[in-house]
C-alpha positions in Angstrom: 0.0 0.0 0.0 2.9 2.1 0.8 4.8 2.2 -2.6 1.0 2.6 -4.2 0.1 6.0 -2.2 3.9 7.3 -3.2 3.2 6.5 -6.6 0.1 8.3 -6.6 1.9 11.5 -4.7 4.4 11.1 -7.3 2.3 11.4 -10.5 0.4 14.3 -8.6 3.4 16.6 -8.3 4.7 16.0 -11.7 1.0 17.1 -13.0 1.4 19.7 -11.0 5.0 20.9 -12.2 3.9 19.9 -15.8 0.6 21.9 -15.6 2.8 25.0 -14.7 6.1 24.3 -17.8 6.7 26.6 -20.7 8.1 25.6 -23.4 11.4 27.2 -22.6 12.8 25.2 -20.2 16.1 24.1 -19.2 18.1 21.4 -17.6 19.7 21.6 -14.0 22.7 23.4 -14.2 25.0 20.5 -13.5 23.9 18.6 -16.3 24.7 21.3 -18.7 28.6 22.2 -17.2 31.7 22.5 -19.5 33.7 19.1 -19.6 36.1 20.4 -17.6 33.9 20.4 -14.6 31.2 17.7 -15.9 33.3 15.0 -13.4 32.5 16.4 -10.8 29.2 17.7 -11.2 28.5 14.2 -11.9 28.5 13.4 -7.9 25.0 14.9 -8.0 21.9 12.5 -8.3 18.3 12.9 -7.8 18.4 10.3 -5.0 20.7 10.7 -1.6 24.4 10.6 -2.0 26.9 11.2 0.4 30.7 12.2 -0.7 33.8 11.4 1.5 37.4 13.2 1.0 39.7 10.6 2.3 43.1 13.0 1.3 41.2 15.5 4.3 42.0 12.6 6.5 44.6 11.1 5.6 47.4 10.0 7.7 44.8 8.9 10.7 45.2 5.8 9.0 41.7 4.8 8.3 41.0 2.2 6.0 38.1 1.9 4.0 35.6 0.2 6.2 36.4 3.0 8.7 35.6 5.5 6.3 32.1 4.2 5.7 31.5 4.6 9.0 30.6 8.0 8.4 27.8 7.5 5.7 24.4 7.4 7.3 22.1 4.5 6.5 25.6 2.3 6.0 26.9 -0.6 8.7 30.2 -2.0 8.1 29.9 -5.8 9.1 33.0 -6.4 10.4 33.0 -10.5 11.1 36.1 -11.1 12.7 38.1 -7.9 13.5 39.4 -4.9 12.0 41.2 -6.1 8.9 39.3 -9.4 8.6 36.9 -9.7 6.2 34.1 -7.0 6.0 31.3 -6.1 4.0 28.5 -3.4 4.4 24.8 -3.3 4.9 22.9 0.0 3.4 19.5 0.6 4.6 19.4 -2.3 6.1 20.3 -4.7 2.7 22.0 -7.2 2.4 25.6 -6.8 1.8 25.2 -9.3 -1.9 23.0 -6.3 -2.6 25.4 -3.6 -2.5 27.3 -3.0 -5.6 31.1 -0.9 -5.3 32.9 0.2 -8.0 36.5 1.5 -8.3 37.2 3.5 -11.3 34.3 2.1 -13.0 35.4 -1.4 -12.6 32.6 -3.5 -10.8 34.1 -5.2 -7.8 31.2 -7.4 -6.8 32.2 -10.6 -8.3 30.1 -14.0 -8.8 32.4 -16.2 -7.0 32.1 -14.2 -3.3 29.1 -13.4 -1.2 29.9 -9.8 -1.1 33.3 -7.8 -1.9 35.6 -7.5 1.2 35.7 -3.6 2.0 39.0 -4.3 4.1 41.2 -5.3 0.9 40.6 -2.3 -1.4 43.0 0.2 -0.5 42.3 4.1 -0.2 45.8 5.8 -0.2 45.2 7.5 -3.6 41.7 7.4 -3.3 40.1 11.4 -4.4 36.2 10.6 -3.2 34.2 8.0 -2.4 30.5 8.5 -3.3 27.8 6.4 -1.5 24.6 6.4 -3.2 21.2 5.2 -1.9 17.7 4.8 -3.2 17.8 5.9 -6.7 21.1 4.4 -8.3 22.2 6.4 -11.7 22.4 4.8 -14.9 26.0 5.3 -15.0 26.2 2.6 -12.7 25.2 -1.2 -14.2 22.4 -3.5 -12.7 19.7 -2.9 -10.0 21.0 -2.5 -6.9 18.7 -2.2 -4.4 21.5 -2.0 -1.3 23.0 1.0 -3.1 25.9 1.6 -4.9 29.9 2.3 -3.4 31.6 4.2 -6.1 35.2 5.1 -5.3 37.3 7.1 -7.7 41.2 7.3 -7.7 43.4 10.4 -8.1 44.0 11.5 -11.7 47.7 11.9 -12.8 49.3 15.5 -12.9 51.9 17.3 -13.5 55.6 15.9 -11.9 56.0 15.7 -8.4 56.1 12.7 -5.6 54.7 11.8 -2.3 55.7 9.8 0.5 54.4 8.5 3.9 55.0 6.5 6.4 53.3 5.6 9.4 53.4 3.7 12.8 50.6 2.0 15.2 49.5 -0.2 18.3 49.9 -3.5 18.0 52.5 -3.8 15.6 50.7 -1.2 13.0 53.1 0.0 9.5 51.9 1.8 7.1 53.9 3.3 4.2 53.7 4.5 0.2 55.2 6.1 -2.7 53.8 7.9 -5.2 54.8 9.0 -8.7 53.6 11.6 -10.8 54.6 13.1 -14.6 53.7 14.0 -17.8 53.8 11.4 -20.4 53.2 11.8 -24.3 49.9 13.4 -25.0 48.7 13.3 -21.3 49.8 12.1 -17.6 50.9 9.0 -15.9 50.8 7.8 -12.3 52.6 5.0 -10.4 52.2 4.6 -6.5 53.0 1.5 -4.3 51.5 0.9 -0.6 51.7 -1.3 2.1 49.9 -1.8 5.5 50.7 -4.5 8.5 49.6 -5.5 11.4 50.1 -8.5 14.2 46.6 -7.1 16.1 47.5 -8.7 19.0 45.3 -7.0 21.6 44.5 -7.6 25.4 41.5 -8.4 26.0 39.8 -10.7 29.3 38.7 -14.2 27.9 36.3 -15.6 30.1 36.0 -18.7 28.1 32.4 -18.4 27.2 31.5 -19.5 31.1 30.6 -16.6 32.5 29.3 -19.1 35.7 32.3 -20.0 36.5 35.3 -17.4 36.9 38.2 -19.2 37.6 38.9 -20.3 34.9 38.6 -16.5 33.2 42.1 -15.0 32.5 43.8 -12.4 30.3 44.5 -13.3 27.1 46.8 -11.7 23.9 44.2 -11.7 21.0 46.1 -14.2 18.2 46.2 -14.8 14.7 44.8 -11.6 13.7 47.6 -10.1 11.6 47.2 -9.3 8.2 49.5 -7.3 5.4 48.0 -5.6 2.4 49.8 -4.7 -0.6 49.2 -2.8 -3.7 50.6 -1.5 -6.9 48.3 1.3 -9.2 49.7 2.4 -12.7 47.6 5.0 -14.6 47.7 6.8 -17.8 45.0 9.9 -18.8 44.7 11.3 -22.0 42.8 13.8 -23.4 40.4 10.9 -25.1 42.2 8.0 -23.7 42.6 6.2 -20.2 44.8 3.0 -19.4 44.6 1.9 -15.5 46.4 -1.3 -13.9 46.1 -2.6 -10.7 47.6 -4.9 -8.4 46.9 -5.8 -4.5 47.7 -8.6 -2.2 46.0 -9.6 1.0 48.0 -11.7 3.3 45.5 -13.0 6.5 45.7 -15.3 9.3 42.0 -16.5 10.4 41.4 -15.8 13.7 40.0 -18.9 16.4 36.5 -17.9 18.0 37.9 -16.5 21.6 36.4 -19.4 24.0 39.3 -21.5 24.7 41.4 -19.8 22.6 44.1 -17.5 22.4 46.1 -19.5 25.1 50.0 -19.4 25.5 49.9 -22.9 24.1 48.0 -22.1 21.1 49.3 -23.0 17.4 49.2 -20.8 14.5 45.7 -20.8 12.9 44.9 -20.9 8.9 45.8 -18.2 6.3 43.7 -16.5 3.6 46.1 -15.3 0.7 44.2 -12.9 -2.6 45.9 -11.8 -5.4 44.1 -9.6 -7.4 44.8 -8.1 -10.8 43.0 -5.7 -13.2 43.5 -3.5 -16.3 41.0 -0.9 -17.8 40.8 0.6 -21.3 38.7 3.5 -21.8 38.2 5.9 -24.6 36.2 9.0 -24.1 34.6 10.8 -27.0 31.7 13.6 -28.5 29.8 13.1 -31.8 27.3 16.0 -32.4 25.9 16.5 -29.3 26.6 12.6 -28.3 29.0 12.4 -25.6 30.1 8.4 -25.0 32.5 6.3 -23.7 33.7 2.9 -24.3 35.3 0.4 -21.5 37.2 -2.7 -22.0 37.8 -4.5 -18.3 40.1 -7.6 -17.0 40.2 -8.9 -13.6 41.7 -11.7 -12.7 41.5 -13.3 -8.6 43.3 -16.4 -6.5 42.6 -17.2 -3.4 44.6 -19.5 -1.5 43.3 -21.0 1.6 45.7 -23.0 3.8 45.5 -24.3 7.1 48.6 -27.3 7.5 47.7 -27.7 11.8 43.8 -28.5 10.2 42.8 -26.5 13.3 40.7 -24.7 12.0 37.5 -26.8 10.3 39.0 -29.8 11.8 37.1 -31.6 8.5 40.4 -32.2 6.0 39.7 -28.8 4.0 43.5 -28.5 4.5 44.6 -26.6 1.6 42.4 -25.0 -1.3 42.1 -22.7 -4.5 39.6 -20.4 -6.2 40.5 -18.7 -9.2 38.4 -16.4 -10.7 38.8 -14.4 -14.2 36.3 -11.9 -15.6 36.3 -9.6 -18.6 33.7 -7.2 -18.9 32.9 -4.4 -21.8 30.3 -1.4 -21.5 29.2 1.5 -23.8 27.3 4.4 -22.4 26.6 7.8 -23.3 24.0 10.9 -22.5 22.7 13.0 -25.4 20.7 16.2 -24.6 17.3 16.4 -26.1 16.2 20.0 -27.0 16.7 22.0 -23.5 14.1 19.6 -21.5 16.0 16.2 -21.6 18.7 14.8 -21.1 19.4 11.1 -22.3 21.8 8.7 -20.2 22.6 5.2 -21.2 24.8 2.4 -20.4 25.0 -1.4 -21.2 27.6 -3.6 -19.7 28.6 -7.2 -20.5 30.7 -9.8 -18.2 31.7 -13.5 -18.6 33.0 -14.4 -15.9 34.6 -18.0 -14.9 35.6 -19.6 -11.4 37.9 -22.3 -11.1 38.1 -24.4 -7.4 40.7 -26.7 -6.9 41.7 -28.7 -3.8 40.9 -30.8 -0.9 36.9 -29.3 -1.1 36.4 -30.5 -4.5 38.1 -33.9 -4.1 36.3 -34.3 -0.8 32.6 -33.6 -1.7 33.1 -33.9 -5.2 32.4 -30.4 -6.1 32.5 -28.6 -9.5 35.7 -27.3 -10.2 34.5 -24.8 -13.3 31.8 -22.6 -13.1 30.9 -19.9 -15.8 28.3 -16.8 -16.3 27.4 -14.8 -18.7 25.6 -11.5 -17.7 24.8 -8.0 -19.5 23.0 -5.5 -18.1 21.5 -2.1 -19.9 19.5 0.4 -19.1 18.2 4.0 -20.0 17.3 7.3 -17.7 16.2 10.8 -18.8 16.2 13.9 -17.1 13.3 15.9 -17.4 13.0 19.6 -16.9 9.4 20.4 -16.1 9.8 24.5 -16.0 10.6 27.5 -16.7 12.4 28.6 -13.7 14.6 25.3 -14.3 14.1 24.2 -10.2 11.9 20.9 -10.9 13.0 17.6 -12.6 12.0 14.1 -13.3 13.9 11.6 -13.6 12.8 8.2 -14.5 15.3 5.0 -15.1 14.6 1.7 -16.8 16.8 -1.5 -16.5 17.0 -4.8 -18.0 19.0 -7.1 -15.9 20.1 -10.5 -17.6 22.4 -13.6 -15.8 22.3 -17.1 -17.4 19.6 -16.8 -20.2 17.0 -15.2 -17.5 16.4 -11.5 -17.9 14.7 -9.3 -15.3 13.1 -5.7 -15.3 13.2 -3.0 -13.1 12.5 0.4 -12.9 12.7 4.0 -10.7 11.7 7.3 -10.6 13.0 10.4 -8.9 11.4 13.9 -9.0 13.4 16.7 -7.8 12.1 20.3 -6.6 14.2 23.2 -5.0 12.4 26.1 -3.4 13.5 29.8 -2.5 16.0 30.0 0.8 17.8 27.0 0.2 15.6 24.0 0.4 14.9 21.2 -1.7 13.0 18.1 -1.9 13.7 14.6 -3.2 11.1 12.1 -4.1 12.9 8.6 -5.1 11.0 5.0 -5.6 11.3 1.6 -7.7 11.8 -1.6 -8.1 15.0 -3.6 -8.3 16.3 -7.4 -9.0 19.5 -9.8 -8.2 20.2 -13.0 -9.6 22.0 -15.3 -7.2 25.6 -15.6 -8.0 27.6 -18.5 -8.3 29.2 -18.4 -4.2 25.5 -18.4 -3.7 24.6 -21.4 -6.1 26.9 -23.6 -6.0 29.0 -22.9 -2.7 32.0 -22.4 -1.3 33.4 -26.2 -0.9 34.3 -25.6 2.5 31.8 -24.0 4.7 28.5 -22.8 2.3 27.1 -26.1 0.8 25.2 -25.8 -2.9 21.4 -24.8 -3.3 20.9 -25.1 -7.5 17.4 -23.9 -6.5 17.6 -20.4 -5.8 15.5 -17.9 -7.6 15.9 -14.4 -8.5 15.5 -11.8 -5.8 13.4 -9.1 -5.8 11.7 -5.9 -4.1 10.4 -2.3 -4.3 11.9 0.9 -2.5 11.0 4.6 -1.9 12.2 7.4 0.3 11.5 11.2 0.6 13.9 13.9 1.9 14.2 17.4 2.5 17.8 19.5 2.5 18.7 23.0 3.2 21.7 24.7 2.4 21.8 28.5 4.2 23.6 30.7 6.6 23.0 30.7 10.7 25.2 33.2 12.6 27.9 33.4 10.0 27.8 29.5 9.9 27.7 27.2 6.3 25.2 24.9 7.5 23.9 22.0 5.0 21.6 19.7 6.4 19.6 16.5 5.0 16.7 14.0 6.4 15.5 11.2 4.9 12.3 8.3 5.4 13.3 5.3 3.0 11.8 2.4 3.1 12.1 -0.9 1.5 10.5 -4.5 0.6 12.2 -7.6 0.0 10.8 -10.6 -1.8 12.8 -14.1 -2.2 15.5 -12.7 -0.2 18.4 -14.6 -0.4 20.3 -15.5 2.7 22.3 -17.9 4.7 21.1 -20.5 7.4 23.2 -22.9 9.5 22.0 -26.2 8.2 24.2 -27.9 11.3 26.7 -26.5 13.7 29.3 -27.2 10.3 27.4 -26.1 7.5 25.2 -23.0 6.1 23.4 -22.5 2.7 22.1 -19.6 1.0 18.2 -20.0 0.1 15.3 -17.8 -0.8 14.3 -16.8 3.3 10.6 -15.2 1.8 10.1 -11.8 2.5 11.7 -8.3 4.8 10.5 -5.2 5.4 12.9 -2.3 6.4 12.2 1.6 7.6 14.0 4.2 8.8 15.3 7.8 8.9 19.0 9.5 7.9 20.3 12.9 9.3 23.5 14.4 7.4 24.9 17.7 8.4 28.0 20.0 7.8 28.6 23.3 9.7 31.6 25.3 8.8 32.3 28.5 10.5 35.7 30.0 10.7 38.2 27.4 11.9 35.4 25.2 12.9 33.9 22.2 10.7 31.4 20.1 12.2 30.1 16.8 10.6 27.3 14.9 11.6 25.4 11.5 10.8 22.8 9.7 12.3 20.4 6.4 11.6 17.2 4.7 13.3 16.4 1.7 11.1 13.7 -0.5 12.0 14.5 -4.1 9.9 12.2 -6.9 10.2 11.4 -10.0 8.4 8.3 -10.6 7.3 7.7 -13.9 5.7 4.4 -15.7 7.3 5.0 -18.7 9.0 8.7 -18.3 9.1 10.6 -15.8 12.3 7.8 -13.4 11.4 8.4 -10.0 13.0 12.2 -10.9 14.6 14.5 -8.7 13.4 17.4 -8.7 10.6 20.7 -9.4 11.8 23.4 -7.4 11.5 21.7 -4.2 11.2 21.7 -2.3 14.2 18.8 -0.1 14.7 20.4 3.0 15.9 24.0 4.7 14.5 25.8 7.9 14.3 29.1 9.6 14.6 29.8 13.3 15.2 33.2 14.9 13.9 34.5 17.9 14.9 38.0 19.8 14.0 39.3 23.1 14.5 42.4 25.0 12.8 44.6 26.1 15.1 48.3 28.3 14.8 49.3 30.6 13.0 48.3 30.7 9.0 45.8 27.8 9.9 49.3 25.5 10.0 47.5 23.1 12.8 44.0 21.0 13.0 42.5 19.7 16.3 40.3 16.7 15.8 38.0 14.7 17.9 35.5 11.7 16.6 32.5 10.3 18.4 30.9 7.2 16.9 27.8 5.1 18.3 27.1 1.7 17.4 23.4 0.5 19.4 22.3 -3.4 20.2 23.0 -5.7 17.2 21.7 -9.3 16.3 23.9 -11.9 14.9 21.3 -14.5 14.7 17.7 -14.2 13.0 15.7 -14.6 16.0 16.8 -11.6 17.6 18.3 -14.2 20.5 21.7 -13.7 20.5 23.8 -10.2 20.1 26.1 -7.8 21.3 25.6 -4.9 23.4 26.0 -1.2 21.8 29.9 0.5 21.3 30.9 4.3 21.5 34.1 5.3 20.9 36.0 8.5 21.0 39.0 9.3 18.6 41.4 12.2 18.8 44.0 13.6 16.7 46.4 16.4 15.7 47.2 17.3 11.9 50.4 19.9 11.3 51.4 20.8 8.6 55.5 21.3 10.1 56.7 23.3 6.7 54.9 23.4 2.9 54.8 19.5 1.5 55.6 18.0 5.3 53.1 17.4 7.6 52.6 15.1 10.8 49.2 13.6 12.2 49.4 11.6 15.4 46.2 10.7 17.5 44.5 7.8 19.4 41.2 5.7 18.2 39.0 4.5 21.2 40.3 6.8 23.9 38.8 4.7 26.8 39.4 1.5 25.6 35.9 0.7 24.9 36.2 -2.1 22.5 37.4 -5.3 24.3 34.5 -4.8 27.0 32.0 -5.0 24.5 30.2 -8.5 25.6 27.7 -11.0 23.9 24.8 -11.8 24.9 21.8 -14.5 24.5 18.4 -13.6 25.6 17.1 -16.3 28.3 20.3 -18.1 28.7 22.8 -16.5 31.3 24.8 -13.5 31.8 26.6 -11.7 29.0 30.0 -13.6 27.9 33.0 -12.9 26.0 32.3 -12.0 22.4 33.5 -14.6 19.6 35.9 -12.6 18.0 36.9 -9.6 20.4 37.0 -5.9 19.2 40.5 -3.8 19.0 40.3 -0.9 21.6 42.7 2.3 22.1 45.0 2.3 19.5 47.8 5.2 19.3 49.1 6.0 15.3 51.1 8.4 14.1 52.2 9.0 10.1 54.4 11.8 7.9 53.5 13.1 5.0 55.6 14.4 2.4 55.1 15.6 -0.8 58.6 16.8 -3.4 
């Protein structure tokens, strides 16, 4: 009934703006911009998008999950540990049903459940853009979660860059990077790496919280990782060549009850290598503006665990190897001064290769392959004169394995006098089940050939306002979305040693984002806040318990202040708020909420050197957060602890 009354509110307003358009109209200003600020005009869409600067902040040595924490209506799932794996949930999706992106190469690939946030690096990241509700058409397939878009420095004229950094427990950080002109345009070469042991303190009470003696304080193990990574890149006036390399070394953590003991052996290690290599071309004809993208990625991941501690099952030593070449064409074309045309179809085959004791074990499939295309068409409509009210409708045909889906949106835009505008976004999206999701992981997910297609509807409705309070900047933005999933697909335990992905029925999510920036002299202010109600709702089945992993109340507060003379100095401190969140689907079993306060210093010591020191989790917060399990005892030692205070400190220096 929901989506039906916003539909109905919708075709209302655009009768109403369409009643009041003259035939001289025009497109919003951004769509119209010279080339040589279209980029980033292009950050704008008609849904809710939020843009993060990590160069502003870099040197606190954040990685990427970290930065997400900022974006309301996003929680990073971090399932083991800062630096383990980790994927996100937006508004309360799924994290199969968030797409990312890195330089326009998809990252989401068949063969995984979700990408892993932790292993794309950020170092020479520019912006990160986090989109939800209405996805743009420059972005391939339906997806409903939202989309992760993160966009890497273009090369520029000569000059380098260097940093270094330290941590707690065992942190290094360090990179070089490289920049010059190069024929007919630029080129870029930078290298980074980033280690850790992460062995923490924490008080292990051996998951028997009746009986203390036998509690003691332990040294969290196996929880070191080192990432590596090499990008090469090459821009041209028409032209753009990009290569990639990164390699993500991890040991898998034991669950803490009984672990972590001075007699404890080494655990199992996780070792990716990934590859890619982009081709673009650029170009106008007429009043056609297009691009063409050829795309290569090729993955292993090496699983190896000689004490077979871990699974205890034989899965001793395993391979996945997955290579995927992809090519799009898409284009906008402006339509009189009342539309704008934007298209884009994408094609990917995709094949995944397992090898090891899995297969030979359970006599698994040791080639799987997909063929998928997606394409899809939006127009931006100007429905006045005055130029301050636009519709934008999208439609998308999604195909994977011979089945093809369709899906549509609709977003209509309207700005009024003094600074506000409101957004109206709603649709319908699809997923096809990918092949982690099909046809398992040979160790721990076990096949389901069954699954169907995964759908649901979506609308929100938000208001911003951009003005001036006591000489302050203040922009400010709320937003109701809400969301309906049908067929959603995710994982049960089918035993205490398997799980399989199948089609759970149906879930309903609601909930309310608050974004705000004040600046006012030296001050800047950032603020983000989320109350999420997620529920499933499939009759018959955990009807009314909530989602897991999706807590139902976020936020963190950031606020800096330049200090010294010529503004040489900033002063930084971070609140962030995590409430009470499920790991199970029952709403059972949990842990309690987390807030944390960060501090920090940036100085800029000369022009092209500058020093940032500061602390994460002043008061040691983290390790005390406990699990708990409604109706059965006191709280208890969560299965894989959380990383408290942590000191850092980095130089930055640019030549």
């Amino acid at each position: 009934m929901r989506i039906y009354l916003f539909i109905t509110a919708l075709c209302l307003f655009l009768c109403a703006g369409a009643a009041a358009a003259d035939n001289a109209v025009s497109l919003p200003e951004e769509k119209v911009t010279a080339d040589a600020e279209r980029e980033e005009k292009l950050l704008l869409s008609p849904g809710t998008v939020t843009v993060i600067k990590p160069q502003e902040m870099k040197g606190e040595q954040k990685n990427l999950p970290e930065l997400l924490k900022q974006v309301p209506g996003l929680h990073v799932i971090e399932t083991k540990g800062r630096g383990a794996y980790t994927t996100a949930s937006v508004r309360g999706s799924s994290s199969s049903q968030v797409a990312v992106y890195v330089d326009g190469v998809l990252m989401n690939l068949g063969s995984e459940p979700a990408v892993d946030l932790s292993t794309i690096p950020v170092e020479n990241v520019e912006r990160i853009e986090v989109y939800r509700g209405y996805i743009p058409a420059r972005f391939g397939g339906a997806s409903m979660g939202g989309v992760i878009n993160i966009v890497t420095v273009k090369p520029k004229k000569a000059g380098c860059s260097a940093a270094a950094g330290v941590g707690s427990f065992g942190r290094l950080t360090g990179g070089l990077t490289y920049h010059s002109p190069l024929g007919e345009g630029a080129f870029m070469g930078s290298v980074n790496f980033d280690r850790t042991d992460g062995d923490f303190e924490y008080w292990n009470d051996n998951n028997t919280p009746y009986t203390p003696d036998d509690d003691y304080k332990a040294k969290r193990q196996n929880s070191g990782y080192k990432n590596s990574n090499l990008l090469l890149k090459w821009n041209g006036d028409k032209w753009k060549i990009e290569g990639g390399w990164k390699r993500n070394d991890r040991e898998l953590p034991y669950s803490a009850p009984g672990a972590d003991k001075f007699d404890s052996v080494p655990g199992a290690a996780q070792v990716t290598d990934q590859w890619n290599a982009i081709v673009m071309r650029q170009d106008r004809l007429g009043d056609l503006d297009y691009g063409l993208r050829l795309e290569y990625l090729h993955q292993t991941k090496d699983y190896d665990d000689p004490e077979n501690k871990i699974g205890g099952w034989g899965e001793q030593h395993n391979r996945y190897e997955t290579k995927r070449f992809g090519a799009a064409v898409d284009g906008s074309l402006p339509l009189g001064d009342s539309h704008l045309v934007e298209f884009l179809w994408n094609y990917y085959n995709e094949e995944l290769h397992t090898m090891g004791d899995v297969v030979k074990k359970f006599g698994g499939r040791e080639r799987h392959t997909r063929n998928s295309w997606n394409g899809q068409i939006q127009d931006t409509i100007s429905l006045n004169k005055a130029g301050d009210l636009w519709f934008t409708p999208i439609v998308r045909w999604n195909a994977a394995e011979g089945v093809t889906e369709f899906s549509w949106g609709a977003a209509l835009t309207k700005k009024f006098y003094r600074g506000w505008t409101l957004k109206l976004t709603g649709g319908t999206y699809n997923r096809a089940p990918n092949l982690y999701e099909l046809y398992g992981d040979g160790a721990f997910i076990v096949p389901n050939r069954e699954l169907e297609w995964e759908d649901g509807t979506q609308y929100d409705a938000g208001v911003s306002w951009e003005g001036e309070i006591s000489k302050a900047q203040v922009r400010a933005e709320l937003t109701y979305f809400y969301r309906k999933s049908n067929n959603l697909i995710d994982y049960l335990m089918v035993n205490p040693r398997y799980a399989q992905y199948v089609n759970i029925g149906e879930a309903k999510i609601s909930g309310v984002e608050l974004e705000a920036t004040v600046k006012r002299d030296k001050w800047d202010i950032y603020l983000s806040a989320t109350w999420m109600n997620p529920k499933n709702k499939t009759p018959g089945y955990m009807y009314d318990d909530p989602l897991p992993n999706r807590p139902e109340f976020e936020g963190l507060l950031r606020v800096s202040r330049k200090i010294f003379k010529d503004d040489r100095a900033k002063l930084f401190a971070e609140l962030h708020h995590i409430g009470k969140n499920y790991y199970d689907m029952q709403g059972e079993v949990g842990w309690d909420d987390l807030t944390t306060l960060g501090l920090g210093v940036h100085w800029q010591i000369r022009d092209g050197l500058k020093l940032v020191f500061g602390v994460d989790d002043v008061f040691n917060s983290g390790p005390d957060v406990m699990i708990f399990a409604v109706g059965n005892g006191p709280e208890r030692v969560l299965w894989y602890p959380i990383q408290g205070r942590t000191f850092y400190a980095a130089l930055l220096w640019t030549f």
